[in-house]
C-alpha positions in Angstrom: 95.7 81.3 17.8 94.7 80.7 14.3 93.6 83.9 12.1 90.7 83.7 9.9 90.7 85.7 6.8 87.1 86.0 6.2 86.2 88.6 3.2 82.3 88.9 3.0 83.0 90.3 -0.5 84.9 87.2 -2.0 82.0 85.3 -0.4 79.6 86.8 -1.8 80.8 86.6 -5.4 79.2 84.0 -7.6 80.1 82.3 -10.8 78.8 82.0 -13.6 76.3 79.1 -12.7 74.9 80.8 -9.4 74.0 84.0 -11.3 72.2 81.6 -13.1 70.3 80.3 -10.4 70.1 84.1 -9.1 68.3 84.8 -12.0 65.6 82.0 -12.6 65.1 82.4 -8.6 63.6 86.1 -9.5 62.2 85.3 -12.3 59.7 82.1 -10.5 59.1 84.6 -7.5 58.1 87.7 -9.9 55.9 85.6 -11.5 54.2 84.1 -8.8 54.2 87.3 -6.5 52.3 88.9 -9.6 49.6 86.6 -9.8 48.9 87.4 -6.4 49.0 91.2 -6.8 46.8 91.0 -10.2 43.5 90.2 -7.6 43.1 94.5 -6.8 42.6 96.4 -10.2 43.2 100.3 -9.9 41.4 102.6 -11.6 41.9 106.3 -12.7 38.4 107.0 -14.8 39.2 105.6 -18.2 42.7 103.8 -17.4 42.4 100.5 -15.5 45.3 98.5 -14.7 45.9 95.5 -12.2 48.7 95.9 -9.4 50.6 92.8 -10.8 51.7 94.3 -13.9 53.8 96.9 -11.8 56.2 93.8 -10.7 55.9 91.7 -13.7 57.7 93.6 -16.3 60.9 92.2 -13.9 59.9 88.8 -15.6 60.5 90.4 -19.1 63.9 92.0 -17.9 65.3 88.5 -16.1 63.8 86.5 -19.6 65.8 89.0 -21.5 68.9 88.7 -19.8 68.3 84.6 -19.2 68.2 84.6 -23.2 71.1 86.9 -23.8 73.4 85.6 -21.8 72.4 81.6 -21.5 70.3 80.8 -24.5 66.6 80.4 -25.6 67.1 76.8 -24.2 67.7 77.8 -20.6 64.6 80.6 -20.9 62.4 77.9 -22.0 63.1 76.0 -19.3 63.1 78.8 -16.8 59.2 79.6 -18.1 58.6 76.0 -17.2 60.0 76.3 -14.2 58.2 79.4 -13.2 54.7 77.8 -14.7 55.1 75.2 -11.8 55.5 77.7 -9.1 52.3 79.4 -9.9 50.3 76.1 -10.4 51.5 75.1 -6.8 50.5 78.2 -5.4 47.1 77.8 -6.8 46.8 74.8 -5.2 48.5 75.4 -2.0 45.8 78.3 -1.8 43.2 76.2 -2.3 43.9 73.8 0.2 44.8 76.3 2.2 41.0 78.1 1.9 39.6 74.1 2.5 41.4 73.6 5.8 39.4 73.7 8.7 39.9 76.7 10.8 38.2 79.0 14.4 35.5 81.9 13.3 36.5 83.2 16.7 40.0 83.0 16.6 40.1 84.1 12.9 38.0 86.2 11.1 40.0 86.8 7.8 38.6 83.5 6.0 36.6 85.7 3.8 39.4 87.8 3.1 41.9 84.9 2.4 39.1 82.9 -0.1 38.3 86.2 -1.7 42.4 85.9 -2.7 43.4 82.8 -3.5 39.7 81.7 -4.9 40.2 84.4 -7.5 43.8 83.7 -8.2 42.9 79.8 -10.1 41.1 82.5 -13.1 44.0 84.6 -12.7 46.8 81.7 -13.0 44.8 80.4 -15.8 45.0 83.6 -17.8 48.7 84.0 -16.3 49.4 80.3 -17.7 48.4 81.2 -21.4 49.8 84.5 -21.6 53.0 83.3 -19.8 53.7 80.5 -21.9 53.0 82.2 -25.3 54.4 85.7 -24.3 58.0 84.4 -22.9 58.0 81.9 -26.6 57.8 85.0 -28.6 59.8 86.8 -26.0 62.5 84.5 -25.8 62.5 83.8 -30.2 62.4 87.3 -31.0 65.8 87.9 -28.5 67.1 85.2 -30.8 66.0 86.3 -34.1 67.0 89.7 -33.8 69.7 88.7 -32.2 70.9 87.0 -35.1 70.1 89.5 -37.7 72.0 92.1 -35.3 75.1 89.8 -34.8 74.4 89.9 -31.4 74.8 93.7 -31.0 72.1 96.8 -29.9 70.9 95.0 -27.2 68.8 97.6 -26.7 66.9 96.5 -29.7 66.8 93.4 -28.5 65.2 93.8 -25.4 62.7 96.0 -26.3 61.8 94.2 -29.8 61.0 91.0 -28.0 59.1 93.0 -25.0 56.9 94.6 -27.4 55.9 91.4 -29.3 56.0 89.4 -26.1 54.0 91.8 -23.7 51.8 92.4 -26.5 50.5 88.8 -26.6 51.1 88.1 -23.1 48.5 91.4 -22.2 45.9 90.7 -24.7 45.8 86.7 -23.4 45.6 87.7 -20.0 43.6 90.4 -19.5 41.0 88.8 -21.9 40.6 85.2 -20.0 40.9 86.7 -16.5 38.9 89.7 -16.1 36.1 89.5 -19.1 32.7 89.2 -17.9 34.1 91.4 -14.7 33.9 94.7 -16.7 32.4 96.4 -20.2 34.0 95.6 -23.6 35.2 99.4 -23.9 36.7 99.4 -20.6 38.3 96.1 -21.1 39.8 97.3 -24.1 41.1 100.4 -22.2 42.2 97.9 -19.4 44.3 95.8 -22.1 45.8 99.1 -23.8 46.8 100.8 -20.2 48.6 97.6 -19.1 50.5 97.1 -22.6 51.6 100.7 -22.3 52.7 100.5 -18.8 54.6 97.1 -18.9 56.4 98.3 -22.1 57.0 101.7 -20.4 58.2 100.1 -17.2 60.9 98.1 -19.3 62.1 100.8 -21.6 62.7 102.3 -18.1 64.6 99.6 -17.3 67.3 98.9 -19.7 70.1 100.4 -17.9 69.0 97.4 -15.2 69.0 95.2 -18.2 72.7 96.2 -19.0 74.3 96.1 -15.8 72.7 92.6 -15.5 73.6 91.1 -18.5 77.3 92.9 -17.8 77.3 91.2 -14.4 76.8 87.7 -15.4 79.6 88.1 -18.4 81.5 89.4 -16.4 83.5 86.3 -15.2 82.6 84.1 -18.1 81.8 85.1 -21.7 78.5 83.7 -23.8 78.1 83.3 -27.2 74.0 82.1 -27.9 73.5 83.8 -31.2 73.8 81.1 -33.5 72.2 80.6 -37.1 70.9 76.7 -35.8 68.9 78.1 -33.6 66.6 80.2 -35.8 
């Protein structure tokens, strides 16, 4: 009889490229998950914020580690990458609200175009602060990276997350929810989110270490490079 030696932890192990992978596949279904999240808006009195901002500080942590470890390059690409996702799910929504369907066998129509009709405004304002937040995100890693010789990641990470989440907030909230409130409470909307998705990261950083330790730890990286200022 032939033995099998079968360890699930050897299996399991990746390389260098599948962490890669690991990482960009997060970072697409943060991003989209998000979106879909950012349609209910909790309020306590003056602080506003919308549910998606509790998940998408993860898409600041992955685009940190993407950049420390692989390069600006491979970030910029992964933003692309995770731009597509979300226009596809805007339009998988929408063809998914103009499909014929039962009133008596469903009932949650209402429901379901209340979502994903909402979510095109919220894409939009995702898509602009997405692809201007992670560019600033991803060229202050590099810049300050460079003047740091690659060391203090902590400054790293949360240099670019305050620049980046800064932009990112002020885009967002301001295409997708004005009209929908007053000025001073969309001001106080834009403040409380900036504060929480900074917060949330800052929290974070010991996540941000052991992942960037994880994917070096097989295969080093140098991306700090004077060129690419």
């Amino acid at each position: 009889m032939v033995k099998y030696d079968y360890n699930v932890r050897n299996d399991l192990k990746l390389n260098f490229t599948q962490k890669k992978i690991v990482l960009i596949t997060i970072f697409a279904v943060a991003g989209v998950l998000s979106d879909l999240l950012a349609t209910k808006v909790c309020s306590w009195g003056f602080f506003s914020i919308e549910c998606g901002c509790i998940l998408f500080p993860v898409c600041y942590l992955v685009a940190d580690v993407i950049t420390e470890v692989f390069g600006e390059k491979t970030m910029i690409k992964t933003a692309l990458l995770g731009m597509s996702m979300k226009v596809m799910m805007v339009i998988c929504g929408l063809l998914c609200i103009m499909m014929p369907f039962d009133p008596a066998t469903f009932t949650a129509q209402p429901h379901l175009a209340y979502v994903f009709g909402f979510v095109p405004r919220i894409t939009f304002a995702s898509l602009c602060g997405y692809i201007v937040g992670q560019f600033v995100n991803a060229r202050l890693m590099t810049i300050i990276g460079n003047y740091t010789n690659g060391e203090h990641l902590f400054l790293r990470t949360i240099g670019s997350t305050v620049g980046g989440e800064l932009v990112d907030t002020i885009l967002f909230i301001g295409i997708a929810f004005v009209g929908t409130m007053p000025p001073v409470m969309l001001l106080g909307f834009i403040l409380t989110q900036y504060v929480m998705k900074v917060l949330i990261e800052t929290v974070l950083q010991p996540v941000t270490y052991r992942a960037v330790s994880w994917c070096r730890s097989d295969e080093s990286s140098i991306v700090y490079r004077k060129e690419d200022l």
